[in-house]
C-alpha positions in Angstrom: 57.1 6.5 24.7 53.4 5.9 25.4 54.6 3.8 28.2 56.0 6.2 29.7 54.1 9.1 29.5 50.3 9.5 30.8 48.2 9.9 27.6 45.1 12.1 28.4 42.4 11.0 26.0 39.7 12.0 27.6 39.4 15.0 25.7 41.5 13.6 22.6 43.9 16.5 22.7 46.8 14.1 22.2 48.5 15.7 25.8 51.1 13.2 27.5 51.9 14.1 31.0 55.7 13.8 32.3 56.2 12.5 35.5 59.2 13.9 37.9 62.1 11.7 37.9 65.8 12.5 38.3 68.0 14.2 35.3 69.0 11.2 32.6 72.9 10.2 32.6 75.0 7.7 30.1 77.0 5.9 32.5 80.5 7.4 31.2 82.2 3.8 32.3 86.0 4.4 32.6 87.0 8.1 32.8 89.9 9.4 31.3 92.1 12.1 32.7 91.9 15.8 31.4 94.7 17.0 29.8 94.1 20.1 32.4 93.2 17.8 35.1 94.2 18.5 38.6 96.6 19.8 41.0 97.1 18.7 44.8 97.6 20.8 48.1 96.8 18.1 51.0 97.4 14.3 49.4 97.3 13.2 45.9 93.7 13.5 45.0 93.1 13.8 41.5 89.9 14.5 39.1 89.5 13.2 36.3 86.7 13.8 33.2 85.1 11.4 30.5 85.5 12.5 27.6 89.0 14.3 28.7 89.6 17.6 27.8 86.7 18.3 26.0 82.6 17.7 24.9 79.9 19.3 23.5 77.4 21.2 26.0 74.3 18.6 25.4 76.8 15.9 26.0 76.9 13.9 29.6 80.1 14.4 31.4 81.3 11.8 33.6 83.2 13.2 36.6 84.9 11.3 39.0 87.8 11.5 42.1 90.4 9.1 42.9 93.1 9.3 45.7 91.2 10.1 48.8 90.6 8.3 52.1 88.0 5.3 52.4 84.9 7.2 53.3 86.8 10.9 53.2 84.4 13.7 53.3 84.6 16.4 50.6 82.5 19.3 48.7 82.8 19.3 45.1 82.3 23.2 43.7 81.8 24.2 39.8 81.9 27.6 38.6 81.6 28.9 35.1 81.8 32.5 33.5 80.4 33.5 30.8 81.6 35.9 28.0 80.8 38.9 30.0 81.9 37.9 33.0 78.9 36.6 34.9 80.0 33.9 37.4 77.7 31.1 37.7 78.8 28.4 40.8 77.6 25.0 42.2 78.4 22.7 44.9 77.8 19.5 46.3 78.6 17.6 49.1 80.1 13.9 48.9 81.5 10.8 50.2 84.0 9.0 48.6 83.9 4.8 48.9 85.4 2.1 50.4 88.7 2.5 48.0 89.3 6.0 48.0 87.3 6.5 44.9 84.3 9.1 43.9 81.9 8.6 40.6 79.2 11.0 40.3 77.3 8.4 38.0 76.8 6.1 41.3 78.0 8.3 44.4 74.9 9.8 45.5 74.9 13.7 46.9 74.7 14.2 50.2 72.0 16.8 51.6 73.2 20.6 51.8 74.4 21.3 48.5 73.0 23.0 45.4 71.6 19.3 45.2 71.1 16.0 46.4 70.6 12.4 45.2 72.0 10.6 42.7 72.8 13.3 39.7 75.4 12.5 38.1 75.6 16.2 35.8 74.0 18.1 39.0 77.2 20.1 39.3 76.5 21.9 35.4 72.3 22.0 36.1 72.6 23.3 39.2 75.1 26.3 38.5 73.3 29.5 39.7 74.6 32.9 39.1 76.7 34.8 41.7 74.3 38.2 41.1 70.8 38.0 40.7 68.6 38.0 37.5 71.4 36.8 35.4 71.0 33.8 32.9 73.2 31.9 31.1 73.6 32.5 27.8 76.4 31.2 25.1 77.4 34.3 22.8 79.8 33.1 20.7 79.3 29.3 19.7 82.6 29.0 18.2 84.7 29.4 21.8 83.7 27.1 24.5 82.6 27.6 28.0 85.3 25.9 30.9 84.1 24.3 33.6 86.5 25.0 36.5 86.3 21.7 39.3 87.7 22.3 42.6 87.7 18.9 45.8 87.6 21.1 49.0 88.5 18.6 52.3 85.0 18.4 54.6 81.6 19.9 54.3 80.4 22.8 56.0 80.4 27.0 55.9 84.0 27.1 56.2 85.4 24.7 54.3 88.5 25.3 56.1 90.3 22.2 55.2 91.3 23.6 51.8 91.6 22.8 48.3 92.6 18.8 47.6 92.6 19.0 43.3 91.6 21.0 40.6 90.4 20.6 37.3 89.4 22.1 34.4 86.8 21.0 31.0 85.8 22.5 28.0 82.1 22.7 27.1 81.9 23.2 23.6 79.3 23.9 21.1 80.5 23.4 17.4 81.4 19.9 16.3 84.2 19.3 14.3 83.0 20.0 10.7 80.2 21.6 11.6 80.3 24.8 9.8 79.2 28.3 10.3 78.3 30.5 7.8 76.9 34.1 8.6 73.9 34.8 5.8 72.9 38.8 4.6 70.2 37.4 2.1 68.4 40.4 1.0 66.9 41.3 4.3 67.6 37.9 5.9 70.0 38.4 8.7 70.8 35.1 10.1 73.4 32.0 10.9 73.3 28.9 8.8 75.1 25.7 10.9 75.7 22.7 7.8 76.8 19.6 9.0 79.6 17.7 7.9 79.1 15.7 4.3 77.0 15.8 1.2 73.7 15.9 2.2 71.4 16.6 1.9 69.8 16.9 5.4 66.7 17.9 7.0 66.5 21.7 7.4 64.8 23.5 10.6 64.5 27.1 11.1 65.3 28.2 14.8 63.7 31.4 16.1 64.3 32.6 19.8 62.4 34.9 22.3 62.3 38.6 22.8 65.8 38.7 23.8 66.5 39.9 20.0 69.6 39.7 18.6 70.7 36.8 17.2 71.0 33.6 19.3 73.0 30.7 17.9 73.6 28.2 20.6 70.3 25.8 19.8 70.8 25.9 16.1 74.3 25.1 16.5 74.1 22.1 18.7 71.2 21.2 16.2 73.3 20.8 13.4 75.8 19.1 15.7 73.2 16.3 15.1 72.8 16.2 11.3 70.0 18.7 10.6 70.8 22.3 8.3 69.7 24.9 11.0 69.2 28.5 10.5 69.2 30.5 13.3 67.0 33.9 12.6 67.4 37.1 13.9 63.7 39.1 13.8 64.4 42.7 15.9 67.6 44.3 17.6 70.4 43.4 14.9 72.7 44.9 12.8 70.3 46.8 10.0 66.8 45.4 11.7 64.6 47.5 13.1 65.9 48.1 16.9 62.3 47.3 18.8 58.9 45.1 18.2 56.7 47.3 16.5 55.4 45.4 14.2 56.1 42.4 12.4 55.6 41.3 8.6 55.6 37.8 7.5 57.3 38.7 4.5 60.5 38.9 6.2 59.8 35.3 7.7 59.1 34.4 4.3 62.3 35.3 2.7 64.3 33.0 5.4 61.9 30.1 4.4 62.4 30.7 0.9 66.4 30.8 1.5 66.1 27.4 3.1 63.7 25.6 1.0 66.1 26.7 -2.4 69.5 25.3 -0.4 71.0 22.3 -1.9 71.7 21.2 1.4 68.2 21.5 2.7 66.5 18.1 2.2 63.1 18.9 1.2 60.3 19.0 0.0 59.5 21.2 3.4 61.6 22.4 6.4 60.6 22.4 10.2 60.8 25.4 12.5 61.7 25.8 16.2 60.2 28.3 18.2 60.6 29.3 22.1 58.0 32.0 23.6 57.6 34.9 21.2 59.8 32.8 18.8 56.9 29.7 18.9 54.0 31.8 18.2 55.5 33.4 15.1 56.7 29.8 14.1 53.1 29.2 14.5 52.2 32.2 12.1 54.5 30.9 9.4 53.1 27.4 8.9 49.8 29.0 8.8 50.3 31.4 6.4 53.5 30.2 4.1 54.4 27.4 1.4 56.6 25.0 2.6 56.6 24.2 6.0 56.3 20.9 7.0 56.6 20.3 10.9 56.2 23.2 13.4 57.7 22.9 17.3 57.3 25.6 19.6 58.4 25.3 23.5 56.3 27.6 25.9 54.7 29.7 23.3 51.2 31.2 22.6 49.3 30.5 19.7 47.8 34.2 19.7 50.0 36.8 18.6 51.9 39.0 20.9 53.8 41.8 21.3 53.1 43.8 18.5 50.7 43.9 15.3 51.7 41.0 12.6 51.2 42.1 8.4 51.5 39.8 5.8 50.1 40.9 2.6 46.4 42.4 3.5 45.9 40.5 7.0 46.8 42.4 9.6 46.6 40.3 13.0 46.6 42.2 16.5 48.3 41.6 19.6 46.7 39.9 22.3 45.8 42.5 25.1 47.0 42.6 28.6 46.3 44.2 32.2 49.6 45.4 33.5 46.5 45.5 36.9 47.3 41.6 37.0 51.0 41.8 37.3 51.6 40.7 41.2 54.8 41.7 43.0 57.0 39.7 45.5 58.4 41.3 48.6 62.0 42.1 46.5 60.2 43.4 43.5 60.6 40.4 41.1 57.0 40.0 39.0 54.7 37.7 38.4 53.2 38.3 34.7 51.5 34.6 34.4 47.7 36.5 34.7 48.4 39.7 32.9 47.6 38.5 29.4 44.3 38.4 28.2 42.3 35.5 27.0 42.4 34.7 23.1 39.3 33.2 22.7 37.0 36.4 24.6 35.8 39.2 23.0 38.0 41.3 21.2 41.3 39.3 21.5 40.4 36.1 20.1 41.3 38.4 16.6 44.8 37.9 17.9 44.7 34.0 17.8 46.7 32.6 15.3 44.6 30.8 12.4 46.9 27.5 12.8 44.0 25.2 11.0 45.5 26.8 8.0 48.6 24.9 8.8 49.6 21.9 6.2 51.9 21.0 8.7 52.6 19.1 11.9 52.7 20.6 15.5 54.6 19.8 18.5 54.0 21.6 21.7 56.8 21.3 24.6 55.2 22.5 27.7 56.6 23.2 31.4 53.7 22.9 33.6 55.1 25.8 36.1 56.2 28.4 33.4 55.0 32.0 34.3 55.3 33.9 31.5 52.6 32.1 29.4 49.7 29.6 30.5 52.0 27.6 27.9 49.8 24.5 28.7 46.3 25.9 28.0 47.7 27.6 24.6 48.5 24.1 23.3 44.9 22.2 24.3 43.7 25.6 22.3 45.5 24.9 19.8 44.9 21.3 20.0 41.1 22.2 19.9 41.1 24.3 16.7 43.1 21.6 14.9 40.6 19.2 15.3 37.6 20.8 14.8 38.8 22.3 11.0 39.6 18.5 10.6 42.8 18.4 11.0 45.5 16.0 12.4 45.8 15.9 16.5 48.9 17.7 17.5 51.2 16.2 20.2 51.2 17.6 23.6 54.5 17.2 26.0 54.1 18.3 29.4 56.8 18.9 31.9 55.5 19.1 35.8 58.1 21.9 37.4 59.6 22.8 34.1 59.4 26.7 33.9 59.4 29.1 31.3 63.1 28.4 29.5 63.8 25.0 28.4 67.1 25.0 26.7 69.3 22.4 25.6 70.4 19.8 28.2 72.5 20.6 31.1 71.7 24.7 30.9 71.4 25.9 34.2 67.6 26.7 35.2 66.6 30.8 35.0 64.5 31.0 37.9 64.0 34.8 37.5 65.8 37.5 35.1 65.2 41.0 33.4 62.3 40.9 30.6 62.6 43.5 28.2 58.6 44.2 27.8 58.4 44.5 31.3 61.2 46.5 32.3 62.0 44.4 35.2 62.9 41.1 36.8 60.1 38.4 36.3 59.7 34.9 37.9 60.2 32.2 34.8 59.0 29.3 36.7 60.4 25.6 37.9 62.0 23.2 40.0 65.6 22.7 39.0 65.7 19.1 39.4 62.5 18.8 37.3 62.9 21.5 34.8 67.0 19.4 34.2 65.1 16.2 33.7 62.8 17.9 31.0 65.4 19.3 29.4 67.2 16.1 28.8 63.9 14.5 27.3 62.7 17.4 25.4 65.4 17.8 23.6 65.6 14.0 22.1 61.9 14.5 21.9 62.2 17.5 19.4 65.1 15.7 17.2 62.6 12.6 16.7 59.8 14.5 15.4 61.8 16.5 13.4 63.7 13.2 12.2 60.5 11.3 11.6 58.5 14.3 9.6 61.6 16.1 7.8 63.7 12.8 6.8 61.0 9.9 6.7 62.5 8.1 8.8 60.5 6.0 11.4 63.3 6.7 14.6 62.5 4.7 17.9 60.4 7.7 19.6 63.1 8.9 22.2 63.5 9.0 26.0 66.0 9.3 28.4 64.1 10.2 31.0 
């Protein structure tokens, strides 16, 4: 990986720079046709899918198209709703080959589309929502998504030459012996994804953003690759409390506890996985708790925020803001990258996080274009503090024009959606080709590190970028 990233040692912070190339693919090699694969208006053109029928969300898909003219023109256009309806659509423009034939993994895009270039899963990155400020979110892990596929005859507005097949592919999210098991632990309110077997297996605690609620997709395609992940709700579920008022460790504690005692849960320590406000109180729990051996956050702070955090007689602030700095676009969509304060002046630095008293390990994921945290300066921070109590150098991935939410691969970028705190629309930052590509290499990134600190095992350091 070294070779391949940048290191930046001038000021030993342990920060690798990612450069911008295109989104990873497996070469799917011969497709297979799905078992809802196509139907022809204007000649036999059929699509067909690799693996048929069915995969699981972070998997590649291999798409291809057989049965058109040598050099025929067509648009390829994806849509995909969600569980409450949202339509989210992409399309691409393409020419097939000499033969008739079309492979996304070596048929370059043509310019005019939702993309261009060689991308082979462009068509799933690229989706967009059909009404603004929407994101895509997966609800209920246990159905999958379908991708519908249409081959439309030409390019252009029109597209008047009409439909030539269709196709249809699940996009699932639990793997076949994965199981699901809902946990009311006391006050723990929470999913708990086992993989298949004996175990035992490295555990990881997953803890999302101010969305609330409870958010199972990323644990579940976790433990799709052999680690016992808990997703945790914190605010807006079932008996918690309905807003972020406050926060106490305690509860945090409780789900660490519930892990750490599992039979499945390899130990002697589990790792946690944090996005945004989900990272910084990841952070808070290695620095306060037994038992936590690797910390990874993506785009977090490493102050608190939100609301005031207890745990036992420490009470730690929230970092202060100026709603004065929050610019506005001509439409009314914000810009909240300035309005937070800075945790190491005056007052506020009692809001930063006291991470030196960490045991663990830290891995910070940052997109270099996310706007709802300076993500990248809250990391060298962090990086700073480490070091000076003595402490080992965290590593530092950065993503040029990855925003704000990097998912699992092949989620569509969120450009710009509601915020709860805010009360309305905010930019989230990034490039879709870049933010795809980061994706793709964060998310191998994040198993290694977990792998190598949780299991003891010395994995080839990952990337697919």
């Amino acid at each position: 990986m070294a070779s391949f990233g940048r290191l930046l040692w001038g000021r030993g912070l342990g920060l690798r720079l990612r450069p911008r190339p295109r989104c990873a693919f497996r070469p799917p090699g011969s497709c297979c046709q799905s078992a809802a694969s196509t139907s022809a208006s204007l000649m036999d053109a059929r699509i067909d899918f690799s693996p048929a029928g069915r995969s699981l969300f972070d998997e590649p898909l291999g798409i291809s198209v057989s049965g058109l003219r040598p050099q025929q023109e067509v648009t390829l256009r994806a849509s995909l709703q969600d569980e409450v309806g949202e339509l989210f659509e992409s399309l691409a423009l393409y020419r097939a080959d000499g033969s008739g034939q079309l492979d996304l993994s070596r048929s370059p895009a043509l310019e005019g589309g939702s993309f261009s270039g060689l991308e082979p899963m462009g068509l799933l990155w690229a989706l967009k929502p059909r009404k603004p400020f929407r994101r895509l979110v997966k609800r209920d892990v246990q159905r999958p998504f379908s991708l519908e596929l249409e081959v439309l005859e030409g390019h252009g507005e029109g597209l008047a030459g009409g439909v030539l097949a269709k196709g249809s592919h699940e996009r699932g999210f639990l793997r076949a012996g994965v199981q699901r098991i809902p946990v009311r632990d006391g006050r723990v309110r929470a999913t708990l994804f086992l993989p298949p077997g004996d175990g035992p297996f490295p555990g990881i605690i997953d803890i999302s953003g101010t969305g609330g609620g409870l958010p199972e997709y990323r644990a579940c395609l976790l433990a799709n690759h052999g680690f016992v992940t808990l997703a945790l709700a914190y605010y807006a579920y079932e008996d918690l409390p309905r807003d972020m008022k406050e926060f106490h460790l305690e509860y945090f504690e409780e789900a660490l506890n519930y892990m750490l005692k599992h039979p499945k849960v390899k130990g002697p320590g589990v790792g946690l996985l944090g996005h945004s406000k989900g990272g910084d109180l990841c952070i808070s729990m290695a620095s306060f708790l037994k038992g936590v051996t690797v910390t990874v956050t993506i785009n977090s702070a490493v102050a608190n925020i939100a609301a005031p955090l207890h745990y036992k007689d420490i009470t730690i602030p929230p970092l202060g803001f100026n709603a004065e700095r929050l610019k506005l676009d001509k439409s009314g969509v914000a810009d909240i990258l300035d309005v937070m304060n800075n945790p190491l002046e005056g007052p506020d630095r009692q809001s930063f996080i006291p991470l030196e008293k960490a045991e663990g390990r830290f891995l910070f994921i940052v997109g270099q274009d996310d706007h709802n945290f300076k993500s990248e300066f809250f990391a060298v921070e962090a990086s700073k503090r480490l070091q000076a109590h003595g402490k080992e150098k965290p590593e530092i991935i950065c993503y040029p024009g990855a925003g704000h939410y990097i998912e699992p691969p092949y989620f569509p970028m969120c450009a710009a959606s509601m915020h709860l705190l805010v009360g309305r629309p905010v930019i989230w930052g990034g490039e879709p080709k870049a933010h795809a590509a980061a994706q793709v290499d964060a998310w191998g990134q994040i198993q290694t590190f977990f792998r190598k600190h949780l299991d003891g095992k010395q994995y080839e350091e990952h990337s697919k970028l």
